[in-house]
MITITI-664756 format. One record per residue (C-alpha): x, y, z; residue in three letters. Coordinates in nm, 3 decimals, always signed. Example, Ala and Ser with C-alpha at 12.3 -4.5 7.8 and 13.67 -1.06 7.14 Angstrom:
2
px / py / pz / resn
+1.230 / -0.450 / +0.780 / ALA
+1.367 / -0.106 / +0.714 / SER
//
This chain:
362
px / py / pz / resn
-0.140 / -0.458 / -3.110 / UNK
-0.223 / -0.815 / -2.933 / UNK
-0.526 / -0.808 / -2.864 / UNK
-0.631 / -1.199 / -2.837 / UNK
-0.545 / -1.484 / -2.668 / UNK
-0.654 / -1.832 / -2.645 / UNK
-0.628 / -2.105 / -2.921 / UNK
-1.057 / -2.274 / -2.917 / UNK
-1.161 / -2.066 / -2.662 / UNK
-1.064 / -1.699 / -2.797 / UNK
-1.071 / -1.392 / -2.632 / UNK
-1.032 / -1.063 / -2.796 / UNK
-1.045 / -0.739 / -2.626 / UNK
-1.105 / -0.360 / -2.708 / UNK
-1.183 / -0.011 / -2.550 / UNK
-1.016 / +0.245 / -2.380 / UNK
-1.018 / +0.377 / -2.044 / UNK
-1.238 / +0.717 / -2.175 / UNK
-1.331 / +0.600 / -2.493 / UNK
-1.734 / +0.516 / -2.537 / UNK
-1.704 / +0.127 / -2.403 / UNK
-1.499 / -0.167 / -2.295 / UNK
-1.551 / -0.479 / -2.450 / UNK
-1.503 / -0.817 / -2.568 / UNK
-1.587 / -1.088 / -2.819 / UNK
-1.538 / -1.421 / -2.660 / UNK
-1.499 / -1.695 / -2.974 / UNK
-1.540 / -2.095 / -2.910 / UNK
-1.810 / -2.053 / -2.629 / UNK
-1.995 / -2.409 / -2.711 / UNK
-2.372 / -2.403 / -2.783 / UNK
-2.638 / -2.439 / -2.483 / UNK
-2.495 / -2.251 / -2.216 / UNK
-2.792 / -2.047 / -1.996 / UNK
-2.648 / -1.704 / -2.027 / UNK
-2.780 / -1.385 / -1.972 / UNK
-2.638 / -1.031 / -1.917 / UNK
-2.703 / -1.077 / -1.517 / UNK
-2.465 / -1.324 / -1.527 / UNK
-2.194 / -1.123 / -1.641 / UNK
-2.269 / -0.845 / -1.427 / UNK
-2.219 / -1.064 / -1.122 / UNK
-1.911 / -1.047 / -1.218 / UNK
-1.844 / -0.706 / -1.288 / UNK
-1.994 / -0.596 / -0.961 / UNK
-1.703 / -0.810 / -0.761 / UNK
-1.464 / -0.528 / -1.009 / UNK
-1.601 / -0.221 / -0.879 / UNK
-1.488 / -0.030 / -0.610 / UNK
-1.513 / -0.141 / -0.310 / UNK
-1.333 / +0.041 / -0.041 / UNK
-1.364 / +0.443 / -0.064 / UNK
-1.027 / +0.406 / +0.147 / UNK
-0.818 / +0.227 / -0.116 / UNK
-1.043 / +0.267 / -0.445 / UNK
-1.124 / +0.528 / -0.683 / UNK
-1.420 / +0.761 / -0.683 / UNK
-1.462 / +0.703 / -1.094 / UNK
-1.816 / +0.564 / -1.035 / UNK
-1.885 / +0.327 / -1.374 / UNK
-2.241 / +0.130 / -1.351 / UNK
-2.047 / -0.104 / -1.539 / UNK
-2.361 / -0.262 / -1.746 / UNK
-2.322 / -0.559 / -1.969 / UNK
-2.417 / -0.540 / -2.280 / UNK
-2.476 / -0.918 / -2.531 / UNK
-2.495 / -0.762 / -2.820 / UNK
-2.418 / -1.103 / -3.026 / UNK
-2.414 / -1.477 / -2.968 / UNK
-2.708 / -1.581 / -2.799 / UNK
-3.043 / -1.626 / -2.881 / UNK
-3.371 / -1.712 / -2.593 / UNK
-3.149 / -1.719 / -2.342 / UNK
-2.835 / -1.961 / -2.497 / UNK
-2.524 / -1.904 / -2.638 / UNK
-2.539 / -1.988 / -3.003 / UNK
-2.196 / -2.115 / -3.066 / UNK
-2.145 / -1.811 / -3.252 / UNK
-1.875 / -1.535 / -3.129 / UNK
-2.031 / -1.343 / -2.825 / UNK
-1.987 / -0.935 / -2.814 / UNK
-2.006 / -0.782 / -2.487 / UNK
-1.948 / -0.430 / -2.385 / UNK
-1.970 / -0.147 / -2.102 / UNK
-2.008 / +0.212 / -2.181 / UNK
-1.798 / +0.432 / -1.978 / UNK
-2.000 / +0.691 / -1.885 / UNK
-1.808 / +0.887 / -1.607 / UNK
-1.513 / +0.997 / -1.797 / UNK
-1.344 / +1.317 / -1.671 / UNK
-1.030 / +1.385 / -1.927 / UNK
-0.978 / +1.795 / -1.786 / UNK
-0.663 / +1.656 / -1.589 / UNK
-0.513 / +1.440 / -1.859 / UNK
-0.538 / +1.712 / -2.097 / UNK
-0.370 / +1.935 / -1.813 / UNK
-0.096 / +1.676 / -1.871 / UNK
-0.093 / +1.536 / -2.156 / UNK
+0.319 / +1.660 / -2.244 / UNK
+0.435 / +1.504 / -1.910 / UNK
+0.546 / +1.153 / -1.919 / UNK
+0.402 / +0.989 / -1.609 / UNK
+0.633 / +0.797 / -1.411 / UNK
+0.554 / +0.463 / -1.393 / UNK
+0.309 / +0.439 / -1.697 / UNK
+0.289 / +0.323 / -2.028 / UNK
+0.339 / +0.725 / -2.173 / UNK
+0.682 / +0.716 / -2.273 / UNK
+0.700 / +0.342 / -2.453 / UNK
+0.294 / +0.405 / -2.631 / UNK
+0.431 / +0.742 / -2.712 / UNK
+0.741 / +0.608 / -2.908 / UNK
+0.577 / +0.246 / -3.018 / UNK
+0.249 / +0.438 / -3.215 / UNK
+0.378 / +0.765 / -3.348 / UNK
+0.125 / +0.958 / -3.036 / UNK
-0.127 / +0.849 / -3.214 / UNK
-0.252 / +0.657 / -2.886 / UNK
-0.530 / +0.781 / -2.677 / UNK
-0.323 / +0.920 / -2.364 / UNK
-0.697 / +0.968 / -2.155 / UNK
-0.686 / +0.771 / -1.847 / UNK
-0.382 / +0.557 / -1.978 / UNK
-0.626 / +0.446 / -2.295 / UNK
-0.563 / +0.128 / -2.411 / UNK
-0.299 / +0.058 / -2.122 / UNK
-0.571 / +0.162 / -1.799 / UNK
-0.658 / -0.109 / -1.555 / UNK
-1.031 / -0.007 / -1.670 / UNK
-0.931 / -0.240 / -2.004 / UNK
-0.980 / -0.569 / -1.726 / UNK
-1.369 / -0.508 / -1.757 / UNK
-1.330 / -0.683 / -2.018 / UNK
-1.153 / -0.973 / -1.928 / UNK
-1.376 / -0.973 / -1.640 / UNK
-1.674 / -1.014 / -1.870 / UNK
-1.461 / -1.348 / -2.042 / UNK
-1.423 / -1.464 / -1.736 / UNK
-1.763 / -1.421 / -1.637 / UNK
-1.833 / -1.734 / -1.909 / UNK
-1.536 / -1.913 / -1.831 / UNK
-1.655 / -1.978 / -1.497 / UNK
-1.961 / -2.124 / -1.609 / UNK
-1.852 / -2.338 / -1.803 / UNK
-1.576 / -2.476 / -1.590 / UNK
-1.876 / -2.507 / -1.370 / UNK
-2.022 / -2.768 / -1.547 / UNK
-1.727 / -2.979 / -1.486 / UNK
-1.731 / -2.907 / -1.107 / UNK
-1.389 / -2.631 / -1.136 / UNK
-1.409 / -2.420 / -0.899 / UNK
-1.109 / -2.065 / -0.877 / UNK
-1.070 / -1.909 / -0.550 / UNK
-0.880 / -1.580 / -0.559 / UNK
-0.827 / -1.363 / -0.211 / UNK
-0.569 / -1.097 / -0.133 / UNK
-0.265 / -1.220 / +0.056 / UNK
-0.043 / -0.936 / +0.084 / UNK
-0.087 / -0.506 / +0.049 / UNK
+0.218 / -0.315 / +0.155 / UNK
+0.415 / -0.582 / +0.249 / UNK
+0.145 / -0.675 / +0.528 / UNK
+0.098 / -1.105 / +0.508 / UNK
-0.271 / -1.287 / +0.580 / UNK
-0.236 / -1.581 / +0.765 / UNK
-0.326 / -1.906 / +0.585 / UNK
-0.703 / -1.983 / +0.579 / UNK
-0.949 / -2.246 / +0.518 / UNK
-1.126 / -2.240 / +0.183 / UNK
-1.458 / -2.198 / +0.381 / UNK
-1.251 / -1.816 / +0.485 / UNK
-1.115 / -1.782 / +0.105 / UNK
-1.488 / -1.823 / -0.048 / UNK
-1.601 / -1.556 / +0.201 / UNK
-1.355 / -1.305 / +0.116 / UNK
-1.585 / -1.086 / -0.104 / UNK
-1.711 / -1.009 / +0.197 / UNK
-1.474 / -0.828 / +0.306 / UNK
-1.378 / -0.491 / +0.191 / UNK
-1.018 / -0.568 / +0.049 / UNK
-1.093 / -0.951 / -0.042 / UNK
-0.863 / -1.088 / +0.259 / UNK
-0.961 / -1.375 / +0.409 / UNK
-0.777 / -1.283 / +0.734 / UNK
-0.976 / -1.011 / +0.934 / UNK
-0.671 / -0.951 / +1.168 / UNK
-0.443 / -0.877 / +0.868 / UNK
-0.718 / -0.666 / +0.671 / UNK
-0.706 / -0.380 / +0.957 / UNK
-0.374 / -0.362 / +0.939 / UNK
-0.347 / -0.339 / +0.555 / UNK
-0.669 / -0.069 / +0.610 / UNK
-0.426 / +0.154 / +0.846 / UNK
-0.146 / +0.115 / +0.582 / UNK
-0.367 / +0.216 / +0.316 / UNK
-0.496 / +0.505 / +0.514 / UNK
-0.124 / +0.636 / +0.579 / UNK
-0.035 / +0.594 / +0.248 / UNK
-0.321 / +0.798 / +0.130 / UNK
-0.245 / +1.071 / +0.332 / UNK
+0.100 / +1.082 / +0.240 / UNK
-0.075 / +1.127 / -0.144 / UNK
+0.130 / +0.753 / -0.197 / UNK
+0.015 / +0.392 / -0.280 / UNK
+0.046 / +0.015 / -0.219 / UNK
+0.109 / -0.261 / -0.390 / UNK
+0.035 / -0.648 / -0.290 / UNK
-0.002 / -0.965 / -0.361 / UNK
-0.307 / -1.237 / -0.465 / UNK
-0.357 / -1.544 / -0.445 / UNK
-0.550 / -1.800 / -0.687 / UNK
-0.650 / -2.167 / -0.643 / UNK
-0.823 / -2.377 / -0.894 / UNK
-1.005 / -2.620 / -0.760 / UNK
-1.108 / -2.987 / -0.910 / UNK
-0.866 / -2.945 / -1.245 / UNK
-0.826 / -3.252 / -1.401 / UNK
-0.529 / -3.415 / -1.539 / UNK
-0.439 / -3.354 / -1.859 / UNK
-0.495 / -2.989 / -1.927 / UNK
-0.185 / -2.809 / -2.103 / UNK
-0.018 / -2.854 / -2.460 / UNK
+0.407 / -2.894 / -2.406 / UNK
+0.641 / -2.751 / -2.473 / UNK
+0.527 / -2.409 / -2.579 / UNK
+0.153 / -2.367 / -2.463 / UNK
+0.232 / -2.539 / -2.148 / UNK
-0.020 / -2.487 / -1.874 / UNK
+0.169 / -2.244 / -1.657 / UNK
+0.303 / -2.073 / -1.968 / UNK
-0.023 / -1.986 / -2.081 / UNK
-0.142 / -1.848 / -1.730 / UNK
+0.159 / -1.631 / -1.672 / UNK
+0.064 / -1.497 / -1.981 / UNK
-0.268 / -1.406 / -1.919 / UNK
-0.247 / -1.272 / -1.603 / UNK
+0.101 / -1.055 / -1.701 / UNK
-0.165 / -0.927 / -1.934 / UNK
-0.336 / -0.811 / -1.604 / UNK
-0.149 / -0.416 / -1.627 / UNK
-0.039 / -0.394 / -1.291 / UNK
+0.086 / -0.734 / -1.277 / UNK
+0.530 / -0.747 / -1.244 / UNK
+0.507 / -1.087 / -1.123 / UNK
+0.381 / -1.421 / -1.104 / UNK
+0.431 / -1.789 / -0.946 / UNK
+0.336 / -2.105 / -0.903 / UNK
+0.336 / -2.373 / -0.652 / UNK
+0.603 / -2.299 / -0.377 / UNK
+0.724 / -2.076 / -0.648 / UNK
+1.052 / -1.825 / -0.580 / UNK
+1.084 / -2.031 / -0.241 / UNK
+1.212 / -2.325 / -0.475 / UNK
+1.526 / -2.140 / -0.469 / UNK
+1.586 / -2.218 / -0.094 / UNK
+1.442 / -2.584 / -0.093 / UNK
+1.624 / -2.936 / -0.158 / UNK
+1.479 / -3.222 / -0.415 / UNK
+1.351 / -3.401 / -0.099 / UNK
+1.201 / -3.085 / +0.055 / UNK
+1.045 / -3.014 / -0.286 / UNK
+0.916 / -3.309 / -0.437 / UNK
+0.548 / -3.350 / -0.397 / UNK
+0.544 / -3.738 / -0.301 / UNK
+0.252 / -3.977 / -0.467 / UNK
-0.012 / -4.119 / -0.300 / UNK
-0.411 / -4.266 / -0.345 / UNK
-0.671 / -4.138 / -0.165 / UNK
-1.024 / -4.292 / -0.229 / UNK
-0.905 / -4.421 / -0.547 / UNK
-0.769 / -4.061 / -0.663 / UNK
-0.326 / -4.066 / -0.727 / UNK
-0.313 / -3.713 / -0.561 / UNK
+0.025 / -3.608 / -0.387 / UNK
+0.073 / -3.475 / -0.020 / UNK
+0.235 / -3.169 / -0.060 / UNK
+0.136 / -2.909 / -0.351 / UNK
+0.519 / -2.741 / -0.390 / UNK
+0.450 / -2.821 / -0.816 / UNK
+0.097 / -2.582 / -0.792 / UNK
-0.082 / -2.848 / -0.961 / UNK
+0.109 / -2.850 / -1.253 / UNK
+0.445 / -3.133 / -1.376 / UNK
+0.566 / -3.057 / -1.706 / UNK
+0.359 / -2.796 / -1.811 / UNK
+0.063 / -3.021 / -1.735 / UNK
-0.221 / -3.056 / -1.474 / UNK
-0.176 / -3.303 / -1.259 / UNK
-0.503 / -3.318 / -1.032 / UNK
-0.425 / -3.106 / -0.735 / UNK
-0.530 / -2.725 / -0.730 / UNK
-0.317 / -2.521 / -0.990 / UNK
-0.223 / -2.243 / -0.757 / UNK
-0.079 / -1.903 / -0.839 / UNK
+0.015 / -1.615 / -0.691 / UNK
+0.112 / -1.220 / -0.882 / UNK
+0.263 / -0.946 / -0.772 / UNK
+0.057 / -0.654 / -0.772 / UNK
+0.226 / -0.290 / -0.821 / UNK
+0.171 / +0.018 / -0.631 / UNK
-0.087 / +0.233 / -0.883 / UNK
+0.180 / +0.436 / -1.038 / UNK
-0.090 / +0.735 / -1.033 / UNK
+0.007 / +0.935 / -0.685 / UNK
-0.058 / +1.311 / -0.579 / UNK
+0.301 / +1.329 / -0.487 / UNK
+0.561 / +1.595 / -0.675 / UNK
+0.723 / +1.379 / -0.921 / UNK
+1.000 / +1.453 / -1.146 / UNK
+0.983 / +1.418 / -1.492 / UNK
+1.019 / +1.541 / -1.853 / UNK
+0.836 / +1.746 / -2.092 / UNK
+0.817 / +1.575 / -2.451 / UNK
+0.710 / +1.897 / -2.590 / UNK
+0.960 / +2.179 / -2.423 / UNK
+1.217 / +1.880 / -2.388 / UNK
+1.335 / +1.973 / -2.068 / UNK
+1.280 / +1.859 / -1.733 / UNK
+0.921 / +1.907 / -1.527 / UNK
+0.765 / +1.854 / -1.183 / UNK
+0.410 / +1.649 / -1.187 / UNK
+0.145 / +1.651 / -0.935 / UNK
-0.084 / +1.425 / -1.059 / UNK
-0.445 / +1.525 / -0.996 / UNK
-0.780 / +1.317 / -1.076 / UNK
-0.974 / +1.019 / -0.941 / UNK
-0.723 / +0.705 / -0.834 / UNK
-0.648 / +0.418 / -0.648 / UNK
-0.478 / +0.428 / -0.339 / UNK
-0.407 / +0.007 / -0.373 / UNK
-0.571 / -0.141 / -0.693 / UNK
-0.556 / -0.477 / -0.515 / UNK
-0.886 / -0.564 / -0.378 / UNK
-1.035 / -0.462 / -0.742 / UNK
-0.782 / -0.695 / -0.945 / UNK
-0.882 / -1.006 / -0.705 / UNK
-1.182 / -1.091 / -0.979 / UNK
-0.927 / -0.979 / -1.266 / UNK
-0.706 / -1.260 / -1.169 / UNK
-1.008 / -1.536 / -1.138 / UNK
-1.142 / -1.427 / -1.457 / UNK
-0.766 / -1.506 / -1.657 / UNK
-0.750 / -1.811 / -1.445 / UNK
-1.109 / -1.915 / -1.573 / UNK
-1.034 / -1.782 / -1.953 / UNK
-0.697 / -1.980 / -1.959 / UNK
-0.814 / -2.339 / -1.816 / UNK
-1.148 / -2.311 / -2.082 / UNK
-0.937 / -2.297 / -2.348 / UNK
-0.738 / -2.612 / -2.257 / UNK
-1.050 / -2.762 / -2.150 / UNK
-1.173 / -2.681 / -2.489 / UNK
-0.851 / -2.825 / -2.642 / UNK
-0.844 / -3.159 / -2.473 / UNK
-1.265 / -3.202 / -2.525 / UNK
-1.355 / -3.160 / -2.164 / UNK
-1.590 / -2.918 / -2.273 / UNK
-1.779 / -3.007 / -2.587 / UNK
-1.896 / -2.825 / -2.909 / UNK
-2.253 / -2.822 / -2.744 / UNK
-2.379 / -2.840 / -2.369 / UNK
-2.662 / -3.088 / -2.348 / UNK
//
C-alpha cells in the first residue's frame, strides 16, 4: 500500500474503519508551532455528522490523541502521531455479508489485490472513516499556512444535481453554519427535500464542492511532475468518494475560445493579479497569486438499502443484497473539511519546499 504523500511536509496515514483507531504521523511540521490536541479537534468536529437527514447515526467522539512531537505546548520538529479510537464499531452486518461483493465498493479489487487478507469491516482500509486522519493533517496545515496569511474556503456547491448560486466569501466562511455546508440557503432546502426523497427511496446523492485558497503566493509548485495542480488532484482523488476533480473554469475549457479563456494581466495596488480566474490560480503547474480554486466530484455513498444484484465469491453464483447498517444518505456535507484539509496538506508541503515556511517558527 501508499500510504504517504508529500515530499518535506509528509503525511502518512493508518487505521481502519473498525479497527481500534485512525491515525496519522505528520513528518516536516517545523519547530514552534502552539499546538495542542483542541486544535485538532476543531477540526474533527467540522467531520462529524451533521445532518441526521443526510448523515450516519455511527456516533464517533472522534478525540485527538498527540501521542508524539510536541513538548509544553510546541511541536518539536520531530514526526507528530495522532490518533482517534473508534469506539462505536458495529461489524454484525458486515459479517452478515462478508461473501457478497458490494456494488460500488472497493470488495471485489481489495479482495483480488491482497489475497482477502484485508479487513472487509466497514470497507477497512478503503471507508471514508480513513479521512479522520487527513483531517487531523490538515488540522496543522492550516496553521501553519496561517502564519503566512493563507486562508482555504471549502462549501458545498452541488447534491443531486441541485446548483448554489454564487456567493460572497463573507456567505462561503459562514457555511459551517449551515447543516449541509452550502452557502446558499435557497439551494440548501432544496438539496434537504432531495435528500429526504432519496432516503426514503433507501437511495443516495452525490455532489459537488468547492475549494478556494486564499492569499497563495507565487511560486508554489515543482514542474513538470509535482506540478501544483498535479499534486492536489492527487490528494484529494485520495479523498474515497472523490471520481473527479477541476480547476479554474475547468471541463468548461472545452466550450471556451483563447480570448474567452485567457485570464488577462493587470496591477492592482502594486500586486500583477489578472481579471478573470479561468487558470484557478495556477499557469504551468505553478501559483500564480490569485486563489487556486478547485472543485471534485463527490459520488453517491455506494452503501444503499436498496435490493442490489450481485455475486457470491464463496457459492460463485449470483446473489441479491440489501445492505443493512448505519450510512450516509449524501456524504457531502461531511467531506467539505476532507477537501480543506488535502488543500491545506498539499500547499504546506510546497510551502515547505520553496522556504515559505521555515525549519523553525519564531
Amino acid at each position: 500500500m501508499s500510504n504517504s504523500i508529500g515530499k518535506l511536509f509528509t503525511v502518512t496515514s493508518f487505521g481502519e474503519s473498525h479497527g481500534q483507531c485512525i491515525g496519522v504521523v505528520v513528518d516536516g511540521c517545523p519547530a514552534g508551532l502552539p499546538l495542542k490536541e483542541a486544535d485538532i479537534r476543531i477540526e474533527l468536529d467540522k467531520r462529524k455528522p451533521s445532518d441526521g437527514l443526510a448523515s450516519t447515526s455511527r456516533a464517533e467522539e472522534d478525540k485527538a490523541e498527540i501521542l508524539s512531537g510536541t513538548f509544553q505546548g510546541f511541536t518539536t520538529g520531530a514526526p507528530i502521531c495522532m490518533l482517534v479510537r473508534n469506539k462505536d464499531t458495529d461489524s454484525t452486518q458486515y459479517e452478515k455479508t462478508m461473501n457478497l461483493l458490494r456494488p460500488g465498493h472497493a470488495d471485489y479489487t481489495a479482495l483480488m489485490k491482497y489475497g482477502a487478507f484485508n479487513d472487509y469491516r466497514g470497507g477497512g482500509r478503503f471507508s471514508g472513516r480513513i479521512t479522520a486522519s487527513f483531517v487531523m493533517a490538515g488540522a496543522i496545515a492550516q496553521k501553519l499556512l496561517k502564519l503566512k496569511k493563507i486562508e482555504i474556503l471549502s462549501h458545498t456547491v452541488v447534491i443531486g444535481g441541485i446548483k448554489a448560486e454564487t456567493r460572497t466569501l463573507k456567505d462561503i466562511r459562514d457555511a459551517y453554519d449551515n447543516r449541509l455546508r452550502c452557502a446558499d440557503k435557497a439551494a440548501t432546502e432544496k438539496m434537504l427535500r432531495a435528500i429526504e426523497k432519496a432516503r426514503a427511496e433507501k437511495d443516495s446523492l452525490g455532489g459537488i464542492i468547492e475549494t478556494m485558497a486564499l492569499n497563495v503566493p507565487v511560486g508554489l509548485g515543482e514542474p513538470v511532475f509535482d506540478t501544483l495542480e498535479g499534486d492536489l488532484a492527487k490528494a484529494l482523488f485520495a479523498i474515497p468518494a472523490v471520481k473527479g476533480v477541476e480547476f479554474g473554469a475547468g471541463f468548461a475549457v472545452n466550450s471556451k475560445t483563447g480570448s474567452g479563456n485567457n485570464d488577462a494581466f493587470t496591477v492592482k495596488k502594486g500586486k500583477m493579479i489578472t481579471r478573470t480566474n479561468n487558470s484557478g490560480g495556477i499557469l504551468g503547474g505553478i501559483s500564480n497569486g490569485m486563489p487556486v480554486v478547485a472543485r471534485v466530484a463527490v459520488k453517491p455513498t455506494p452503501s444503499i438499502g436498496q435490493k442490489q444484484d450481485t455475486y457470491d465469491i464463496v457459492e460463485l453464483k449470483p446473489a441479491e443484497l440489501e445492505i443493512k447498517g448505519r450510512h450516509d444518505t449524501c456524504i457531502v456535507p461531511r467531506a467539505v473539511p476532507v477537501v480543506t484539509a488535502m488543500m491545506a496538506i498539499v500547499l504546506c508541503d510546497h510551502a515547505r519546499r520553496t522556504g515559505i515556511i521555515p525549519e523553525v517558527i519564531e
